[in-house]
C-alpha positions in Angstrom: 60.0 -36.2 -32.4 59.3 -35.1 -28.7 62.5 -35.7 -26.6 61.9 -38.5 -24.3 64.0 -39.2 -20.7 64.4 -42.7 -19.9 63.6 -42.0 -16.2 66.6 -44.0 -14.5 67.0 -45.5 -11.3 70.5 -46.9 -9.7 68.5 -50.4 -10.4 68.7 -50.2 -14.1 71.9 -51.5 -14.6 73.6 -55.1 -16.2 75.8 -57.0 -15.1 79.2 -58.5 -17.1 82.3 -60.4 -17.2 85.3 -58.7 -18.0 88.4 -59.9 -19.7 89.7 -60.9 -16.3 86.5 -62.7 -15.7 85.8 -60.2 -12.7 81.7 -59.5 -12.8 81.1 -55.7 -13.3 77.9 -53.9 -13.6 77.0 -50.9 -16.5 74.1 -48.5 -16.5 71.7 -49.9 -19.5 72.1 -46.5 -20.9 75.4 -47.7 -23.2 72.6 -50.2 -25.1 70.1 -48.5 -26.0 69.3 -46.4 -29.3 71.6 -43.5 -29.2 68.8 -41.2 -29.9 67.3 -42.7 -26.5 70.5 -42.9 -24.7 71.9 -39.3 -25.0 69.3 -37.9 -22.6 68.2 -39.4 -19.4 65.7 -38.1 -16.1 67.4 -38.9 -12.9 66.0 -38.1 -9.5 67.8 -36.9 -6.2 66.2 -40.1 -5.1 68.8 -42.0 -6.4 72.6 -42.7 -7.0 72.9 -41.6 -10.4 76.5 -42.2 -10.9 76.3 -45.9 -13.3 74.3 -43.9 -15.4 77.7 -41.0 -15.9 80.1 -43.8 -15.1 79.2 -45.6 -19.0 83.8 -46.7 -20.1 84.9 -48.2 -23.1 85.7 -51.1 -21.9 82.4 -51.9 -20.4 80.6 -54.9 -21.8 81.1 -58.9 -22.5 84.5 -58.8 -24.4 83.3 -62.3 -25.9 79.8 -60.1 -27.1 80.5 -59.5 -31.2 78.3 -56.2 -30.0 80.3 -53.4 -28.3 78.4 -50.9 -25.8 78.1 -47.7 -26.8 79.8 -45.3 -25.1 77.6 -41.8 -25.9 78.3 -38.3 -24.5 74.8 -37.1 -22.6 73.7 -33.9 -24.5 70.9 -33.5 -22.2 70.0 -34.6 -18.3 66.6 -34.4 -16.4 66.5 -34.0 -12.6 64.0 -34.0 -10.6 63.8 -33.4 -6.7 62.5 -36.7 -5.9 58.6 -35.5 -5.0 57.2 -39.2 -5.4 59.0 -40.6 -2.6 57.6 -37.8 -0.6 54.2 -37.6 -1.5 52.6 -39.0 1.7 55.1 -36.7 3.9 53.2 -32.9 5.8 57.0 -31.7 5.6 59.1 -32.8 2.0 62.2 -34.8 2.7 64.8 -36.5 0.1 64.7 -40.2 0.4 68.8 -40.1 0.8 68.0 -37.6 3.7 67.2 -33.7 4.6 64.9 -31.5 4.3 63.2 -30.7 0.5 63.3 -26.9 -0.5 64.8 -24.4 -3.5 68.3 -24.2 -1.4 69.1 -27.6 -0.8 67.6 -29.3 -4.3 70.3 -26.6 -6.1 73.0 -28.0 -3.6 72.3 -31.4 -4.3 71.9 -30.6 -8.2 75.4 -28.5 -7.9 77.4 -31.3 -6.2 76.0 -34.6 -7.8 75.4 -33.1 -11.5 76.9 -29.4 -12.3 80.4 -30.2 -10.7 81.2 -33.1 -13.1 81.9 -30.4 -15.6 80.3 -31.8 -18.5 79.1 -29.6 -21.4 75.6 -30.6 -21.6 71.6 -29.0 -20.9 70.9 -29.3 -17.3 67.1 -29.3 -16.9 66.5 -29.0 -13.0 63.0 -28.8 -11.5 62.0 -26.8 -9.0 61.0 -28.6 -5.4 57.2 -29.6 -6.3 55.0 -31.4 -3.7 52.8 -33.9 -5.6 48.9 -32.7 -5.0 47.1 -35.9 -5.5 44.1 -36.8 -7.2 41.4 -36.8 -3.9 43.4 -34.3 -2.0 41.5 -32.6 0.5 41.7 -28.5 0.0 43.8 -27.5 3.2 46.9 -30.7 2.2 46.3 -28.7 -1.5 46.6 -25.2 -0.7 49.9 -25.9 1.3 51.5 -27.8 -1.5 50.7 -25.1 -3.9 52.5 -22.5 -1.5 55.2 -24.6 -1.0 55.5 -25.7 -4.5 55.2 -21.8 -6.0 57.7 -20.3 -2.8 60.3 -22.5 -4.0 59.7 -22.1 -7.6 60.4 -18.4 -6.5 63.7 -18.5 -5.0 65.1 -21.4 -7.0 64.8 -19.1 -10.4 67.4 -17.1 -8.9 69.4 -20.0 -8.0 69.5 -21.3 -11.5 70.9 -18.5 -13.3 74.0 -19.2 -11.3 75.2 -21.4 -14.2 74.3 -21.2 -18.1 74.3 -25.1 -18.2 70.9 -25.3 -16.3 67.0 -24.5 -17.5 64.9 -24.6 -14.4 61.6 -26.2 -14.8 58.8 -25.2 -12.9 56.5 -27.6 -11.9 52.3 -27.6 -12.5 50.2 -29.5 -9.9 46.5 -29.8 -9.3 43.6 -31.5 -8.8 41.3 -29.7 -11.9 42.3 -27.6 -14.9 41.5 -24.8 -13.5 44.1 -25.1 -10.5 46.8 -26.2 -13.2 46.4 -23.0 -15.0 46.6 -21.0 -12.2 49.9 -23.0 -11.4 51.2 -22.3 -14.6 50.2 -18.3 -15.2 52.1 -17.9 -11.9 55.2 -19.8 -12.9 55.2 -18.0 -16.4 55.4 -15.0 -14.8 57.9 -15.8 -12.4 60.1 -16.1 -15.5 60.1 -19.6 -16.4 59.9 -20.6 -19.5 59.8 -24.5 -19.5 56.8 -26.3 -17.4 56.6 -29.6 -16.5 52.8 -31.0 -15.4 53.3 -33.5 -12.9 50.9 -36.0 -10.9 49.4 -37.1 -13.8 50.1 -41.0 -13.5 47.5 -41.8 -11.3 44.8 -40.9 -14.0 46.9 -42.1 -17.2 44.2 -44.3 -18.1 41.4 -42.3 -18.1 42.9 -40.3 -21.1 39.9 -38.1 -21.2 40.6 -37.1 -17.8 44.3 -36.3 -18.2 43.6 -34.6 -21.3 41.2 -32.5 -19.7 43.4 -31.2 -16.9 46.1 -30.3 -19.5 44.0 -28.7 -22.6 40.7 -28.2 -21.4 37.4 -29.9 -21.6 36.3 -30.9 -25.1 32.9 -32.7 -26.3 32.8 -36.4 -25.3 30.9 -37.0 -28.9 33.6 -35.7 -31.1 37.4 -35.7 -31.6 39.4 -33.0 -29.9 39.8 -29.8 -32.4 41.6 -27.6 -30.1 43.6 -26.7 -26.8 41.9 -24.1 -25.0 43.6 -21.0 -24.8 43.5 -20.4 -20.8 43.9 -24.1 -20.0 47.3 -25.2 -18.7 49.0 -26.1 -22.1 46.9 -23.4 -24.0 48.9 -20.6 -21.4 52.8 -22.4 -21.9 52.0 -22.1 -25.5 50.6 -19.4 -26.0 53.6 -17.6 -24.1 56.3 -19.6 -26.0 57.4 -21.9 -23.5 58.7 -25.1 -23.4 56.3 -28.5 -22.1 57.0 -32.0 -20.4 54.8 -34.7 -18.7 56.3 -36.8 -16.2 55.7 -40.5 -16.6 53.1 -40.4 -19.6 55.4 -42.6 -21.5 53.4 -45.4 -23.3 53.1 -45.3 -27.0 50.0 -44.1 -26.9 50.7 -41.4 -24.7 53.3 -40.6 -27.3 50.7 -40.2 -29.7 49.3 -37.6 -27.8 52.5 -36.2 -27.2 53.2 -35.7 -30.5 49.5 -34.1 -31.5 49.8 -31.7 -28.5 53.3 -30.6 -29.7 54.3 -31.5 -26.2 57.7 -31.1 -26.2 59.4 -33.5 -23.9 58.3 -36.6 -21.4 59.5 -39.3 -19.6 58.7 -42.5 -17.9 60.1 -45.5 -16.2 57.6 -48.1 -18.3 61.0 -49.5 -20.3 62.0 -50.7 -17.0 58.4 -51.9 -15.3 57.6 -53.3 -18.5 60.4 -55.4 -19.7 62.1 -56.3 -16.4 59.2 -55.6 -13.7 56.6 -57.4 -15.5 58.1 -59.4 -18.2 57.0 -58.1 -21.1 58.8 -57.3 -24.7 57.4 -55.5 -27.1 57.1 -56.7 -30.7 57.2 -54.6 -33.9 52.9 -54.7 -35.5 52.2 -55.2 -39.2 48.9 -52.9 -39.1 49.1 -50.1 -41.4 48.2 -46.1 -41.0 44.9 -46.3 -41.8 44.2 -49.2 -39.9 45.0 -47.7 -36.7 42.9 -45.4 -34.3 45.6 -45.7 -31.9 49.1 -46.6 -31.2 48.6 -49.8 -29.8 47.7 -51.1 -32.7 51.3 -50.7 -34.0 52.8 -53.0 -31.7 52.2 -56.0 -29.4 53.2 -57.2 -26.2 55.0 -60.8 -25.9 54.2 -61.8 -22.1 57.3 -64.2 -21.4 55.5 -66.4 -18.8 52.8 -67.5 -21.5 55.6 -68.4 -24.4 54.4 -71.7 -25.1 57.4 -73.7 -25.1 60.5 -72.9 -24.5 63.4 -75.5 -23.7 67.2 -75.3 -22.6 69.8 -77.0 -25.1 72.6 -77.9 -23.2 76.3 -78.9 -24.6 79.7 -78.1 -24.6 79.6 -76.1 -21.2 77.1 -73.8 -22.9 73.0 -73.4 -23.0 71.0 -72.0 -25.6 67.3 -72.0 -26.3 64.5 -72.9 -28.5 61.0 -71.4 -28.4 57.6 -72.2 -30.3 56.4 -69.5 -32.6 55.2 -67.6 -29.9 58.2 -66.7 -28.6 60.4 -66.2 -31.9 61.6 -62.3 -32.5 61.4 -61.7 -35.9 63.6 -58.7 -35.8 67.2 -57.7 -34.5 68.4 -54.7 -33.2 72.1 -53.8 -32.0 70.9 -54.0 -27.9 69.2 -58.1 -28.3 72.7 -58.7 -30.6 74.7 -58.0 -27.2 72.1 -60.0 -25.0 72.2 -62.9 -27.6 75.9 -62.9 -27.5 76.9 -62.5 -23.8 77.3 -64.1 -20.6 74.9 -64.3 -17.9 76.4 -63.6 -15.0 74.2 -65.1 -11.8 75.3 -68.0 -9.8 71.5 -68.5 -9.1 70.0 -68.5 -12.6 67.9 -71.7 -13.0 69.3 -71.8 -16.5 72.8 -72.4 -15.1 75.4 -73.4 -13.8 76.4 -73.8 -17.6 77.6 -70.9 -19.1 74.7 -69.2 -21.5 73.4 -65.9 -23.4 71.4 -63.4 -21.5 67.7 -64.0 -23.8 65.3 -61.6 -22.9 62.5 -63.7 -23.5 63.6 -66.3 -20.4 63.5 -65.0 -16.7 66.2 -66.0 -13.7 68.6 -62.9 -13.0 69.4 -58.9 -13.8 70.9 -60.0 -17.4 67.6 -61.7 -18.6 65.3 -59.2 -17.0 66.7 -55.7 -17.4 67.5 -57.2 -20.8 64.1 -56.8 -21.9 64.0 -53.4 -21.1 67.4 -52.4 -23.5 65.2 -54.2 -26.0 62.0 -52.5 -25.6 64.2 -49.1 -26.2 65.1 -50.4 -29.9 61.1 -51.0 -30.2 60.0 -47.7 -28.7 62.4 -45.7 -31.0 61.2 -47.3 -34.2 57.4 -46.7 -32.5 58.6 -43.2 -31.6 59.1 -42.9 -35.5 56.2 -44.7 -36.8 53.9 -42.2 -34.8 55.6 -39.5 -36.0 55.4 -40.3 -39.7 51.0 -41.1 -39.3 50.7 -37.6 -37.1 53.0 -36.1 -40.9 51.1 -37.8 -42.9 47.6 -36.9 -41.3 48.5 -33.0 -41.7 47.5 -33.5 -45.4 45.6 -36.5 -46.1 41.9 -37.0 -46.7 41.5 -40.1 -44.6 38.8 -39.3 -41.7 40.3 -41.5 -39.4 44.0 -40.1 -39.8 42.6 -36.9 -39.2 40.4 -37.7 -36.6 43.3 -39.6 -34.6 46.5 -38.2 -35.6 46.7 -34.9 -37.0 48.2 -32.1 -34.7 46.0 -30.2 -32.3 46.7 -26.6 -32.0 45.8 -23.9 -29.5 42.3 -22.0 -30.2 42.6 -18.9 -32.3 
């Protein structure tokens, strides 16, 4: 399984009673999978300290589900390059001036000095070259991108906590792997390939920037040697996308032998846009892709839902449409604790905070700690069809699973 980042933001957070009946707030991090929870991406962009800050006495004491309180092993930073993508000159959002120096002194105080014993993977400053860029605006994010890259390598080996990652922009393949023959010489040996997003659904598009061009009439065979990935690989070092993070994007993930990725999409998904995902019934060979092993439950279009009210507290019934037809240990704690806003519609009774209704943080972000139960079993299933196409004689496992290596 490729190691994914929850990318999170000082937004993704619950709130809770405590057994003083005081309302607290908790990073969402303490209920999802543990295999999810123990890493998470972060961004200088942010407050990051809810997500360090998880106690063991966080949590609705009258929940029969206890949060889990779970040791990172593993934390992503970035420098915050999104929120400065329209910006000549690179600034943080929380203020100053964006270069090697400063990112290291922000990654020192707010991350090294808490003294844990975990892998510290810190990027190097990157200035997002978008899709459309003119070549001038390109050229001077490359410099500035690959100057940093330069200094901060140094930086970095300051402390044995940290891998730096150097960051791959571009507008074609060809300026990627450029990028990336300059950054693997420079030393590093993990490279992220960023800007990405903006194309994510014209899959032929990303995967052309990252592996090379391949023939529109027939399955991928092969990464190119001298395109981006082709280079990391073929020099032994480490891969992530940033913000590829649907599970189809995991399948692709997985046949690339990508090594890491993250994404926000828990969090736009479930609380943005209202959305849980549901465990499919389609089996391997059925599927061409990975949407096909799950669907998406849009809250607003549940057909019926209704309120029960009685003895002070509210629960509530759905039509078929809206049932969940499995549990996992993150919905237990939703379906067993309090909602906590004064303004929920579905108060002023006291009532459970179900992901599948709407009205404050609990309900909203509670889809999201749900959705991470759903992508981990996903994260499994896809990793079980790409096994299992290694070896079987089904065309369409092979075609659409099986692992893709670099060109001899």
């Amino acid at each position: 399984m490729a190691n994914f980042y929850p990318a999170l933001a000082h937004t993704d957070n619950i709130g809770f009673f405590d057994s003083d009946g005081r309302r607290r707030t908790m990073s969402i991090r303490g209920l999802m999978p543990e295999s999810i929870s123990h890493r998470f991406l972060t961004s200088l962009s942010f407050d990051e300290e809810i997500h360090y800050a998880i106690a063991p006495d966080d949590g609705d004491p009258e929940s029969g589900q206890k949060v889990m309180v779970t040791e990172p092993t593993s934390i992503f930073v970035d420098c915050g390059a999104f929120h400065y993508k329209d910006e000549r000159v690179p600034r943080f959002k929380m203020g100053g001036f964006a270069n090697a120096i400063t990112s290291f002194e922000q990654y020192s105080r707010r991350h090294l000095s808490r003294g844990l014993e975990c892998e510290y993977l810190l990027c190097s400053p990157d200035h997002i070259i978008p899709p459309g860029c003119d070549d001038e605006t390109a050229l001077a994010r490359r410099e500035f991108t690959l100057a940093n890259a330069s200094v901060f390598i140094d930086l970095a080996k300051t402390d044995d906590r940290v891998t730096p990652v150097g960051v791959v922009h571009g507008r074609t393949m060809e300026e990627r792997s450029e990028m990336t023959g300059i950054l693997l010489d420079m030393g590093y040996d993990y490279i992220a390939f960023g800007g990405l997003v903006p194309l994510s659904r014209d899959q032929g598009k990303v995967l052309s920037q990252l592996a090379g061009p391949s023939d529109p009439n027939s399955p991928r065979s092969s990464i190119i040697r001298g395109s981006p990935l082709g280079l990391a690989k073929s020099a032994g070092a480490k891969t992530h996308l940033f913000g590829l993070n649907s599970p189809d994007w995991y399948r692709w993930i997985k046949r690339l032998g990508v090594d890491s990725f993250d994404g926000s999409k828990l969090s736009t998904e479930g609380a943005v846009n209202g959305i849980i995902w549901v465990k499919g019934d389609k089996k391997s060979g059925e599927l061409t892709d990975a949407k096909g092993i799950y669907r998406r439950m849009m809250v607003k279009k549940i057909g019926k839902r209704e309120a029960i009210r009685g003895d002070g507290t509210t629960t509530f019934q759905f039509s078929e449409d809206g049932i969940l037809h499995s549990s996992n240990p993150g919905l237990d704690y939703l379906m067993t604790s309090r909602c906590t806003s004064p303004k929920c519609p579905h108060g002023p009774e006291v009532h459970c905070c179900d992901p599948r209704v709407t009205g404050s943080t609990e309900h909203n972000m509670g889809r999201a700690i749900h959705n991470s139960w759903i992508f981990e079993w996903m994260m499994s299933e896809i990793d079980g069809i790409c096994e299992e196409a290694k070896s079987s004689e089904d065309g369409n496992l092979r075609e659409n699973w099986s692992p893709i290596e670099v060109e001899a």
